[in-house]
RODO-2510 file (C-alpha; in nm, 4 decimals, decimal comma):
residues 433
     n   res          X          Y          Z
     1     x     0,0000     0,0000     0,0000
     2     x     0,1367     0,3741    -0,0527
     3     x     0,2698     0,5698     0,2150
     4     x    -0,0396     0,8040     0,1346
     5     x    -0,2580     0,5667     0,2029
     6     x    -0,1050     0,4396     0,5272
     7     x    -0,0884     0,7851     0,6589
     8     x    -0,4559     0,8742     0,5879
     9     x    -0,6121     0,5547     0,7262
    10     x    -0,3747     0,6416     1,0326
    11     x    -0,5592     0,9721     1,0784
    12     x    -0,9117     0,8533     1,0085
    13     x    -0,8104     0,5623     1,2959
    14     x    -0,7035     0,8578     1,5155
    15     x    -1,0241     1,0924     1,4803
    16     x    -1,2275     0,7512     1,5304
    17     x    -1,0336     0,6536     1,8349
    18     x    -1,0741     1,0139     1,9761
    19     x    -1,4336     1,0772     1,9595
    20     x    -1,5292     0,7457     2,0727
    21     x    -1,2741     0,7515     2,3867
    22     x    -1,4168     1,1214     2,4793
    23     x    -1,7811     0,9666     2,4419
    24     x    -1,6847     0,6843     2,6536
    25     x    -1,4774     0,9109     2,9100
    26     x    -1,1368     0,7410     2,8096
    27     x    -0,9850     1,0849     2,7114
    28     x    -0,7254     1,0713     2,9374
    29     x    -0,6506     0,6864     2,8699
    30     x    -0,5660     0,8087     2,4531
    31     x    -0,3978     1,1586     2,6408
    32     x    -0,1742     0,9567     2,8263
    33     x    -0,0762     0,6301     2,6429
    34     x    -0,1210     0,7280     2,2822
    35     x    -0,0301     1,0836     2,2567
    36     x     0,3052     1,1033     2,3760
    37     x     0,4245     0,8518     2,0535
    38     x     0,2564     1,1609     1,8557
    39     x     0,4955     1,3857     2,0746
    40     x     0,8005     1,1736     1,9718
    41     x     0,7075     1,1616     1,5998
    42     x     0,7030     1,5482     1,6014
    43     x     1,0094     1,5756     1,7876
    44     x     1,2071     1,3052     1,5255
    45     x     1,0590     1,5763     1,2125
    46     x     1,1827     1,8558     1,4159
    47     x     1,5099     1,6557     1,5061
    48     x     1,6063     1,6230     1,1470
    49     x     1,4352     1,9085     0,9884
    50     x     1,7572     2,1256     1,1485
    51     x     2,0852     1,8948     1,0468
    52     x     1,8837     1,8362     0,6949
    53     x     1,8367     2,2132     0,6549
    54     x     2,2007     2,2929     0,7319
    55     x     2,3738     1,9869     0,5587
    56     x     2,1386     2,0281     0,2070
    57     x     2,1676     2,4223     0,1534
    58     x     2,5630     2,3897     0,1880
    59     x     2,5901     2,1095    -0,0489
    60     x     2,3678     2,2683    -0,3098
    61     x     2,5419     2,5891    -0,2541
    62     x     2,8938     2,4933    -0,2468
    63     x     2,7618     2,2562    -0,5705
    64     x     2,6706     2,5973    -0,7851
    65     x     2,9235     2,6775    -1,0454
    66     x     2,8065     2,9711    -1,1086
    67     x     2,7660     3,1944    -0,7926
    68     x     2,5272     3,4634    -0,9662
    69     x     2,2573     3,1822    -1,0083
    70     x     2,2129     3,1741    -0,6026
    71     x     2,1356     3,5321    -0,6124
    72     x     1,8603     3,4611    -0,8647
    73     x     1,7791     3,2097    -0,6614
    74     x     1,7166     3,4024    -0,4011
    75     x     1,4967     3,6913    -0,5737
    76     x     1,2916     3,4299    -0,7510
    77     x     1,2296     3,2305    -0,4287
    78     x     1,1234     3,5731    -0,2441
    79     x     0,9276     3,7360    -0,5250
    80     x     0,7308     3,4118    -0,5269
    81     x     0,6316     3,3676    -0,1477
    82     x     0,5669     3,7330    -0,1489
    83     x     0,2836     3,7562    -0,4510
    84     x     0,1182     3,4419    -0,3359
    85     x     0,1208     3,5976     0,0023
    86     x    -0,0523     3,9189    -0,0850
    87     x    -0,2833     3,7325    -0,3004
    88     x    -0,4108     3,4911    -0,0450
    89     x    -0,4665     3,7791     0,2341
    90     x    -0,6422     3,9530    -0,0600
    91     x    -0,8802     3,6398    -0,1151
    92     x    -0,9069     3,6207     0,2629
    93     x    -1,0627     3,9731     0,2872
    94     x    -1,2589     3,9164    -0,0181
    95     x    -1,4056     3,6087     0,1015
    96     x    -1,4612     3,7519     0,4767
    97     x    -1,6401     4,0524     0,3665
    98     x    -1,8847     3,9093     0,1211
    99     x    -1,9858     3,5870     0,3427
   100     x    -1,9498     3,8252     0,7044
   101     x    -1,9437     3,5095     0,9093
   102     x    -1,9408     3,7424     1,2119
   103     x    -2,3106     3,8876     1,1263
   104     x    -2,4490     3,5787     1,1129
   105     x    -2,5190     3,5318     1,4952
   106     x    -2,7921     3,7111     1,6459
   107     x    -2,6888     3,8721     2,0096
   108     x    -2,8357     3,6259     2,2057
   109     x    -2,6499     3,3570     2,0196
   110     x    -2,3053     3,5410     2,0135
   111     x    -2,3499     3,5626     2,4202
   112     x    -2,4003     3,2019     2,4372
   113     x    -2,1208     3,1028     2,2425
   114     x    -1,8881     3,3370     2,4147
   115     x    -2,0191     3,1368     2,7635
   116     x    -1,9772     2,8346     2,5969
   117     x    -1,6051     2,9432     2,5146
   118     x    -1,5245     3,0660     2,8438
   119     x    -1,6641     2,7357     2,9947
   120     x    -1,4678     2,5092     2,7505
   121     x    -1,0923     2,7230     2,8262
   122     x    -1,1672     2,6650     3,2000
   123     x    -1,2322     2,3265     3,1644
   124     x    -0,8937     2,2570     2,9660
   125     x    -0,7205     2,4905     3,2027
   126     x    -0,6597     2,6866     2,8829
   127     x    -0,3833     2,9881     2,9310
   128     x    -0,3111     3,0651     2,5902
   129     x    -0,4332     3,3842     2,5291
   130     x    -0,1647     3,5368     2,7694
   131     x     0,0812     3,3199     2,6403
   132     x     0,0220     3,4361     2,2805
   133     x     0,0055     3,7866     2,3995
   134     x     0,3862     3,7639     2,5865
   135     x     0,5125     3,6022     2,2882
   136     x     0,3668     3,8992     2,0181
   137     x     0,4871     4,1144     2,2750
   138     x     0,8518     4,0358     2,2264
   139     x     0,8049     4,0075     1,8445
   140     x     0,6969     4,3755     1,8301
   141     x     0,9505     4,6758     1,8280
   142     x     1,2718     4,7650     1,7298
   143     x     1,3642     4,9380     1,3603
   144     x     1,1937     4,8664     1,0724
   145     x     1,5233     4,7141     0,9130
   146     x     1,5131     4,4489     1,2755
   147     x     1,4221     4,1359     1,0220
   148     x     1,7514     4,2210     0,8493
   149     x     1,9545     4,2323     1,1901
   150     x     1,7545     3,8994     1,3163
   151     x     1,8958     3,7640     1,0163
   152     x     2,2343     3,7104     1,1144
   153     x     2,3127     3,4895     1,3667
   154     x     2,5770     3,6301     1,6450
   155     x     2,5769     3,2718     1,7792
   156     x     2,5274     3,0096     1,5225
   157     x     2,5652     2,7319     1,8032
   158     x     2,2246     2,9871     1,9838
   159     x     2,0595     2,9359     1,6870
   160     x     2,0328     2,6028     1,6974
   161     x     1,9010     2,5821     2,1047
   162     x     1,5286     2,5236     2,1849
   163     x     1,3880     2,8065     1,9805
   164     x     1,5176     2,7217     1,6773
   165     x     1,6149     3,0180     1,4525
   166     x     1,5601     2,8481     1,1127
   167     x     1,6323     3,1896     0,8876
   168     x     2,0047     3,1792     1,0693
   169     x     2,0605     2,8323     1,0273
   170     x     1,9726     2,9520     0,6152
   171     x     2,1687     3,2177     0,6244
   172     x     2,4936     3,0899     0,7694
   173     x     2,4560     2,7558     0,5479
   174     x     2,4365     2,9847     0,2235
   175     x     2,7425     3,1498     0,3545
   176     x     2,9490     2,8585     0,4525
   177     x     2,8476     2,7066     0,0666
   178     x     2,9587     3,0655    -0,0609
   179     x     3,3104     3,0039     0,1275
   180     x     3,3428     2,6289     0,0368
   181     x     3,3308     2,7272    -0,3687
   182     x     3,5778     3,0613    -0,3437
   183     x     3,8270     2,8216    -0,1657
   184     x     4,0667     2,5560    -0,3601
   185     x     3,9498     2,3052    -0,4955
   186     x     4,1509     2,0696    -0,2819
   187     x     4,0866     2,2415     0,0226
   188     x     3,7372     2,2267    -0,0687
   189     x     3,7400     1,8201    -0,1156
   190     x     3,7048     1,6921     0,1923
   191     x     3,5039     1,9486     0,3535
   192     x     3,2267     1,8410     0,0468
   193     x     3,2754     1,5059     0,0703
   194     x     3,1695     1,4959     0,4255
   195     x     2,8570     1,7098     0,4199
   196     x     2,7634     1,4479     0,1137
   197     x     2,8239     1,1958     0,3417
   198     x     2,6186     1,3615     0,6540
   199     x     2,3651     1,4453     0,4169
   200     x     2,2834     1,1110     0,2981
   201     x     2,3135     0,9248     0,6400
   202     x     2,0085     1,2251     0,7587
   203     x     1,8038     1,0954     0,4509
   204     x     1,8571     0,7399     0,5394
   205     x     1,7218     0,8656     0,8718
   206     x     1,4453     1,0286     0,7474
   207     x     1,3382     0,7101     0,5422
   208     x     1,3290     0,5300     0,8755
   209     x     1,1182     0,7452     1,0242
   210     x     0,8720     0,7311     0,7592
   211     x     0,8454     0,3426     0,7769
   212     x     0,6663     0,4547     1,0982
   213     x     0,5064     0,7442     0,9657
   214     x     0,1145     0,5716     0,9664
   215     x     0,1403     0,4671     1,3466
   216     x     0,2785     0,8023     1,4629
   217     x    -0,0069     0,9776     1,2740
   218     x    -0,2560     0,7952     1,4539
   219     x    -0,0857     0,8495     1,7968
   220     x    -0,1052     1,2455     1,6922
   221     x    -0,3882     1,2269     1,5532
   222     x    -0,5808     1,0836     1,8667
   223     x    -0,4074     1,3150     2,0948
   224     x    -0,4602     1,6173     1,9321
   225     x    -0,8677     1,5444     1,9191
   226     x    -0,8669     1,3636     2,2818
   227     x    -0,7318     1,6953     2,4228
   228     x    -0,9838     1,9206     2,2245
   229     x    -1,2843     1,7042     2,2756
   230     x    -1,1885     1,5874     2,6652
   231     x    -1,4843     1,4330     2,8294
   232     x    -1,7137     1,6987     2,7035
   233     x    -1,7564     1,6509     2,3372
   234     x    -2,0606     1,8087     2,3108
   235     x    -1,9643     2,1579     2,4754
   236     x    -1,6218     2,1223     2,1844
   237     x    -1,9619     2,0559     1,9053
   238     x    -2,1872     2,3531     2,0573
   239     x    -1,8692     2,5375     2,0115
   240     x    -1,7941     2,4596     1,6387
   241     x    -2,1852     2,4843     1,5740
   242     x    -2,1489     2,8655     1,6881
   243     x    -1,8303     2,9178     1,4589
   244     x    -1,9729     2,7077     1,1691
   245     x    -1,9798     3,0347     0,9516
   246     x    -1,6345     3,1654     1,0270
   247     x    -1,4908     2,8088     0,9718
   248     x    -1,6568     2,7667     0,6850
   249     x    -1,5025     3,0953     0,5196
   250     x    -1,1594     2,9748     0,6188
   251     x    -1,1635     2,6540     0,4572
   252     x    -1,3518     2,8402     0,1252
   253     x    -1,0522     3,0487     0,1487
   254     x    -0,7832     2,7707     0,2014
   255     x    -0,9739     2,5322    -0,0759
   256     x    -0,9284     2,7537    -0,3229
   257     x    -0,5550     2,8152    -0,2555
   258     x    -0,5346     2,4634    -0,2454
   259     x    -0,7190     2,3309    -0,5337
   260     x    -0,7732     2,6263    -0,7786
   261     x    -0,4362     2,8883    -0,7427
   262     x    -0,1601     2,6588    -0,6963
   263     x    -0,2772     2,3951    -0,9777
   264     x    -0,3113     2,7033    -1,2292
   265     x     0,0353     2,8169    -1,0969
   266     x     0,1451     2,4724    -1,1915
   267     x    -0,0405     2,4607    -1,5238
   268     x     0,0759     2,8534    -1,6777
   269     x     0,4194     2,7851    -1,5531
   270     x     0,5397     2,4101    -1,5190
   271     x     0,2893     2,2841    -1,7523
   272     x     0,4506     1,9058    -1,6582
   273     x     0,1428     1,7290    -1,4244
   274     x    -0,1887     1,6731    -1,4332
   275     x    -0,3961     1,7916    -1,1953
   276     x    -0,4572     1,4905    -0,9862
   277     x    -0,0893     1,3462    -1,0259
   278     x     0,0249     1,6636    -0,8579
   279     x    -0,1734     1,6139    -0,5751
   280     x    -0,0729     1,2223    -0,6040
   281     x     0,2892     1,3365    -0,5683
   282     x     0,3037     1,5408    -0,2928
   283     x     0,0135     1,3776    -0,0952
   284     x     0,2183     1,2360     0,1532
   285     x     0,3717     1,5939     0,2765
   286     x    -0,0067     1,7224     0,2576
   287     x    -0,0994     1,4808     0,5098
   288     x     0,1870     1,5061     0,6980
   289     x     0,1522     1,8637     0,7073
   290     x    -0,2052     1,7640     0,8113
   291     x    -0,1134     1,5967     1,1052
   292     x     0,1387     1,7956     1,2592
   293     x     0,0295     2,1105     1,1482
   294     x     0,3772     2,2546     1,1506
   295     x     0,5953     2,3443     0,8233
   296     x     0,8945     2,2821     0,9666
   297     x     0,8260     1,9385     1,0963
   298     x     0,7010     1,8866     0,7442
   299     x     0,9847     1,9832     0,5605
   300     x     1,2172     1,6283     0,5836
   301     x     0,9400     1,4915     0,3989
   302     x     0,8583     1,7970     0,1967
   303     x     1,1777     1,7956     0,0483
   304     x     1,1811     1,4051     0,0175
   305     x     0,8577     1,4110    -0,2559
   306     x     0,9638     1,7513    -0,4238
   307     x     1,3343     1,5918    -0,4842
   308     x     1,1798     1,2225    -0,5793
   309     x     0,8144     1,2519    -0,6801
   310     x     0,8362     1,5421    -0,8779
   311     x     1,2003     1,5765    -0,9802
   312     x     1,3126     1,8727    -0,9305
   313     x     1,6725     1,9345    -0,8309
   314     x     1,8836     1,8680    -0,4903
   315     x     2,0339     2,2319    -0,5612
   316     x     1,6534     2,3634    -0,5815
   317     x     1,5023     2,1616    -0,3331
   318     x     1,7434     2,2610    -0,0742
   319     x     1,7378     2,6105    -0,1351
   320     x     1,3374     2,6593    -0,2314
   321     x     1,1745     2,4738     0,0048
   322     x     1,3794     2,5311     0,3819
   323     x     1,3376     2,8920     0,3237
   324     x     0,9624     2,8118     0,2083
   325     x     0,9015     2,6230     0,5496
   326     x     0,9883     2,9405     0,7217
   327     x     0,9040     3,2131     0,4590
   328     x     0,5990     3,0844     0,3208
   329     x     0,2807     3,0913     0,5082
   330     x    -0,0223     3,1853     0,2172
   331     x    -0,2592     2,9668     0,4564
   332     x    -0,1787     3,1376     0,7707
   333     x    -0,1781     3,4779     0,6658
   334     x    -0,5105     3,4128     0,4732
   335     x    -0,6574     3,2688     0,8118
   336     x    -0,5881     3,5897     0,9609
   337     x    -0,7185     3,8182     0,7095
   338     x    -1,0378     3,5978     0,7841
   339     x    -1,0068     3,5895     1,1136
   340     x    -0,9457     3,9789     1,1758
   341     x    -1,2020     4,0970     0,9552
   342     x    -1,4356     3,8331     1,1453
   343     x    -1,3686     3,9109     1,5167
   344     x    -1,4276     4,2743     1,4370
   345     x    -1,7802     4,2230     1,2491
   346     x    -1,8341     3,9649     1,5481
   347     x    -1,7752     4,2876     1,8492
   348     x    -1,9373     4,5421     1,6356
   349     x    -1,5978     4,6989     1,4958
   350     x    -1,5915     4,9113     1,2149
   351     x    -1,2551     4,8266     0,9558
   352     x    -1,2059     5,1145     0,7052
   353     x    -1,0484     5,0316     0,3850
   354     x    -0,7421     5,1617     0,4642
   355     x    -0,7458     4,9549     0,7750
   356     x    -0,7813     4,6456     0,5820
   357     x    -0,5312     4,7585     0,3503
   358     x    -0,3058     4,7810     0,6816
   359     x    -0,4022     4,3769     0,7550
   360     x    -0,2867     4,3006     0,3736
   361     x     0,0820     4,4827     0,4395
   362     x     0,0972     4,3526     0,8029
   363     x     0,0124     4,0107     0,7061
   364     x     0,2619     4,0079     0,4938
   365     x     0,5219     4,1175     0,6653
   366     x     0,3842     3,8825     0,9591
   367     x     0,4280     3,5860     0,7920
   368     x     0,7903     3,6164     0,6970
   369     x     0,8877     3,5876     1,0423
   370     x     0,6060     3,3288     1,1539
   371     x     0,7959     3,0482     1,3239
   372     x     0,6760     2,7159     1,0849
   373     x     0,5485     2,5621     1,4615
   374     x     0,2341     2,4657     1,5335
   375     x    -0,0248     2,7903     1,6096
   376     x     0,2600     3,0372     1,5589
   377     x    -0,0062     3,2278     1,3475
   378     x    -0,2051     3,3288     1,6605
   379     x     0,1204     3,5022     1,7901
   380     x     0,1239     3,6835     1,4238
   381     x    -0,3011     3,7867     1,4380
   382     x    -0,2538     3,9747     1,7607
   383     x     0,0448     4,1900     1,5592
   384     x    -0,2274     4,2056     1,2770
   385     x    -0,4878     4,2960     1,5340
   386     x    -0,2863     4,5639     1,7109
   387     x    -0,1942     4,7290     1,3809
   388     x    -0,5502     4,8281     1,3198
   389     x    -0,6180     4,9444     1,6791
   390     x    -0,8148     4,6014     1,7721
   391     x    -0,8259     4,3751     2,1016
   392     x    -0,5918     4,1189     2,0844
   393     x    -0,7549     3,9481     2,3781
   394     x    -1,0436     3,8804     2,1006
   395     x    -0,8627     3,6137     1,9657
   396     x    -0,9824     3,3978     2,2781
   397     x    -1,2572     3,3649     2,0628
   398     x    -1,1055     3,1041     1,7897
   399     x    -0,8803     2,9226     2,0173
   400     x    -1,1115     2,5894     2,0191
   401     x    -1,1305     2,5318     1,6821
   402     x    -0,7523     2,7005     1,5892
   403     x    -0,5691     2,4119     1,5696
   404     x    -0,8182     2,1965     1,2865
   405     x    -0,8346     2,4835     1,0728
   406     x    -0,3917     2,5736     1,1590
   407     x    -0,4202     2,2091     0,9912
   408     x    -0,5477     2,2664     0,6684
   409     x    -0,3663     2,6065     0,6296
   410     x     0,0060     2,3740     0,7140
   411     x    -0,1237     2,2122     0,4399
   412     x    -0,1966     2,5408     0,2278
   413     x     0,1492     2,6533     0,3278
   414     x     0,3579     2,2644     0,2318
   415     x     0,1494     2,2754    -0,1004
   416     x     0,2553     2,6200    -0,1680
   417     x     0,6167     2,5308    -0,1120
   418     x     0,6206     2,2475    -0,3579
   419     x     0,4566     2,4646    -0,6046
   420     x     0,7075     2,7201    -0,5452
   421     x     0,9879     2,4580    -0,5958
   422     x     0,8373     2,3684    -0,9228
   423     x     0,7982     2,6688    -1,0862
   424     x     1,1619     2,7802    -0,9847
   425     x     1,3053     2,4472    -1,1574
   426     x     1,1457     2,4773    -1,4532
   427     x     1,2547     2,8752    -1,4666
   428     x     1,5987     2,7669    -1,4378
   429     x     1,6124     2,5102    -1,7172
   430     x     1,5335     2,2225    -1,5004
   431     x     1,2885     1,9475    -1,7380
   432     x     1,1296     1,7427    -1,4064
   433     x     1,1155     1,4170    -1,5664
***
C-alpha cells in the first residue's frame, strides 16, 4: 500500500479513536498512552528538519558553479512567497467581507457562544491567550530594518538551542556554501565530501522514520482530538456549531488556494502534471503537514517528494523549500485576514479600507517571520490585530477550533512550497522528468 494511504487511514483511525474515547470518558486513557508517541514523531521531524536544513543548503550551494545563479535564486524564491502571500490575504478579505461570518449570529447567540467558550478554556485549564500575547509582545519593536539584523546569527551554536532560529541556520549555510566554492578546490574536497556523506546518512534517517510514519499519525492524531474534545464533546460541538460560519469561510478560502491557485500556478508555468498526479505526488507531505500542522516538521518529507516525486533538483530543493518552510505561510496569513475581519464584524468593529489595507501589508510582513510551529499564526493575528487598533484578547474567541483549521492552512502553506519549488526548476532550465 502507498505511504499516502497508510498515513490517511492512520488519521481517520485517530479521529475515530478520539471521539469514541471522549464519548466513553477514556480521554485521558488516549492523552496519556497514545499521545506522547505523537509527541516523539514530532520531535524526530523537528530533530532532522535542522541537520537536513544545514547539511542540504551547503551542499547545493557549495555545488553551484556559477555563484550569480544563487542570487537569482534568491529573488525568484522571495518574489514568489511574497505575490502568493498578498494574493491569499487579498482572497481572505474578499471572502470575509462578502460571506461576514461574524453577522451571522444574532446577540443572544453570540453571548451564548462566548459562555460556551469561556466554559470550555476553563475546563482545559486553557492559558493561551496570555501566552500568545507575551510572545507577540517580544516580536513587536525595534527598527523597521530588525528582520535584516535577526537575520544574522551572532551565535550560530544559539541558533540552533530550543527556539530554533531556522532563517540563521539559512543564512549561515548559504554562507558557509559561498566560502566552500571561493576556496581551492583541494581544500574544498574533503570538507564536500563529508557534508555528502552527513547528508545522505540524515536521509537514510528520514526514510526510517517514515516506515513509521502511519502509526505516529494515529498516535497524533488521537491526541490532538482527545485533548480538544476531553470528556465533554458536546460543549467542543456547541462550540464549532457557533463558529460554523467563520470556519466555513476559512476553509472556502484555504480550498481555493489549495485546489484552484496553486494547480493554475502549476499549469501557466510548469505545464509538466496533471492535476490529480500533482496532488498524487506530494500527498504524503499534505498529510503530513495535516497531522502535525507545523511546516517545519514537514519539511524532511517535503523535500523528500519535491526531490523524488516530482524531480526537481537537490540544488533547488534545498534552497526553495527550507526557506519556504519558514518564509511561506499563504494559509496562515489568509486565516488571519479571515479571522481579523471576522472578530471585528463579530464585536461590532468598524474596519475602514485603509485599515484592511493595513491587515494586507501587516500580514505580509507577519508571515515572513512566523515560526513554521504549530499555532505560531495566533502570535502573528494579535500583531495584525494591534496594527488596526483592535483587542488582541479577542482572539480567545477562535482558540477551540484554531488548531483543525492551523491544519489545513500547514497544508496550504507545504502545497505552496512544492509549487514554489516547481515553478523555480522549470525557470531555471530544469525538465522534471
Amino acid at each position: 500500500m502507498k505511504l499516502h494511504w497508510q498515513i490517511l487511514i492512520g488519521l481517520v483511525l485517530g479521529l475515530i479513536v478520539a471521539f469514541i474515547s471522549s464519548f466513553l470518558g477514556l480521554s485521558n486513557l488516549v492523552i496519556n498512552w497514545i499521545s506522547p508517541f505523537g509527541d516523539i514523531f514530532i520531535r524526530l521531524l523537528k530533530m532532522i528538519a535542522v541537520p537536513l536544513v544545514l547539511f542540504s543548503i551547503i551542499k547545493g550551494v557549495s555545488g553551484l558553479t556559477d555563484i550569480t545563479r544563487l542570487g537569482r535564486l534568491g529573488l525568484k524564491t522571495l518574489g514568489f512567497y511574497i505575490v502568493t502571500t498578498v494574493f491569499a490575504v487579498s482572497l481572505g478579505l474578499l471572502l470575509v467581507n462578502v460571506i461576514q461570518p461574524g453577522n451571522k449570529l444574532s446577540a443572544e447567540k453570540k453571548v451564548v457562544l462566548q459562555e460556551n467558550i469561556s466554559q470550555f478554556q476553563a475546563d482545559s485549564g486553557d492559558k493561551k491567550v496570555a501566552s500568545k500575547m507575551s510572545d507577540a509582545k517580544k516580536m513587536k519593536g525595534g527598527s523597521p530594518l530588525q528582520f535584516f539584523v535577526d537575520l544574522v546569527p551572532d551565535n550560530i551554536f544559539g541558533a540552533f538551542g530550543n527556539n530554533v532560529k531556522m532563517l540563521q541556520i539559512i543564512f549561515f549555510a548559504i554562507f558557509f556554501g559561498i566560502g566552500l566554492t571561493l576556496i581551492p578546490k583541494d581544500q574544498a574536497a574533503p570538507v564536500i565530501k563529508v557534508v555528502d556523506g552527513i547528508n545522505s546518512v540524515i536521509l537514510k534517517m528520514i526514510d526510517l522514520i517514515m516506515k513509521a510514519a502511519p502509526f505516529f499519525v494515529f498516535c497524533l492524531m488521537a491526541g490532538i482530538l482527545a485533548k480538544m474534545a476531553k470528556d465533554k464533546p458536546e460543549l467542543l460541538f456547541s462550540i464549532l456549531a457557533g463558529l460554523a460560519w467563520f470556519a466555513l469561510t476559512a476553509v472556502i478560502g484555504l480550498g481555493i488556494m489549495i485546489l484552484g491557485v496553486y494547480p493554475l500556478v502549476q499549469k501557466l508555468f510548469v505545464r509538466k502534471f496533471g492535476y490529480t498526479e500533482f496532488f498524487k505526488k506530494i500527498s504524503p507531505a499534505q498529510l503530513m503537514a495535516f497531522s502535525t500542522s507545523s511546516s517545519a516538521a514537514t519539511l524532511p518529507v517535503t523535500m523528500d517528494v519535491v526531490r523524488d516525486n516530482l524531480n526537481v533538483s537537490e540544488d533547488t530543493t534545498s534552497f526553495v523549500l527550507p526557506i519556504g518552510a519558514t518564509v511561506n505561510m499563504d494559509g496562515t496569513s489568509l486565516y488571519q485576514a479571515v479571522c481579523a475581519v471576522f472578530l471585528a464584524q463579530f464585536f461590532g468593529f468598524d474596519l475602514s479600507f485603509g485599515a484592511q489595507l493595513t491587515i494586507v501589508f501587516t500580514a505580509t510582513l507577519a508571515s515572513i517571520g512566523a515560526p513554521a510551529v504549530p499555532s505560531a499564526g495566533l502570535v502573528m493575528l494579535i500583531l495584525v490585530l494591534e496594527s488596526v487598533g483592535m483587542n488582541p484578547a479577542w482572539i480567545a474567541l477562535i482558540f477551540p477550533i484554531d488548531r483543525p483549521l492551523d491544519m489545513i492552512r500547514t497544508m496550504v502553506n507545504v502545497t505552496g512550497d512544492a509549487t514554489a519549488a516547481t515553478v523555480i526548476a522549470v525557470s531555471e532550465g530544469e525538465s522534471l522528468v
